[in-house]
N, C-alpha and C positions, 0 to 999 in steps of 0.2 A: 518312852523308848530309851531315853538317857540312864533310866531306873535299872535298867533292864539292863544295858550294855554295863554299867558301873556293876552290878551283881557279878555277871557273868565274867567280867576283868578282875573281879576278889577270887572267886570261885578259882579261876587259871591261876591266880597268881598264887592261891593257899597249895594246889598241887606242885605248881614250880619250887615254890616253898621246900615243902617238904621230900620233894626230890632230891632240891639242892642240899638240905641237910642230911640226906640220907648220904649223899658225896662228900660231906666235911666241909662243904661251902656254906656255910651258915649268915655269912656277913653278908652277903650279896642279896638275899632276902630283905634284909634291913636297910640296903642303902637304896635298893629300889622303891622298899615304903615309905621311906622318907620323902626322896624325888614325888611321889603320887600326891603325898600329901604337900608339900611344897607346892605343886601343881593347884590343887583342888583349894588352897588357902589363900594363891594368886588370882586365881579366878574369883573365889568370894570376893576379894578386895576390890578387884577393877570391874566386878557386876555392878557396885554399887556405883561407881564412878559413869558408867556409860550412859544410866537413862538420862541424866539429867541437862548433862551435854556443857556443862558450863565448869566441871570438876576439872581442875590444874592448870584452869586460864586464870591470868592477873587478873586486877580489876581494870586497867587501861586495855586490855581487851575488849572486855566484856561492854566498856564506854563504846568504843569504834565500834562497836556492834549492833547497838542499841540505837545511834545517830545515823 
């Protein structure tokens, strides 16, 4: 479903696209795809962080936890 919703969010956004440069807005394309991938490159980074449960605690944490 994610597949699917990300296609369909390229798809709109290649038509807004080209609308907007049909209006001489051409940067605003560009700073939306930046944002997306900014987005999409945050997510990579903190997917790997979550399963493991232990990513960005000290080690005097991970003691008090462990005791």
């Amino acid at each position: 479903m994610k597949q699917i919703k990300s296609y369909f969010l390229l798809m709109a956004g290649t038509v807004i696209s080209i609308w907007l440069y049909d209006r001489y807005l051409g940067s605003i394309p560009f700073i939306l795809f930046s944002l997306y991938l900014f987005y999409k490159a945050y997510t990579e980074i903190n997917k790997e962080r979550m399963p493991g449960g232990t990513a960005g605690k000290g080690a005097s944490e991970e003691k008090v936890n462990e005791s």
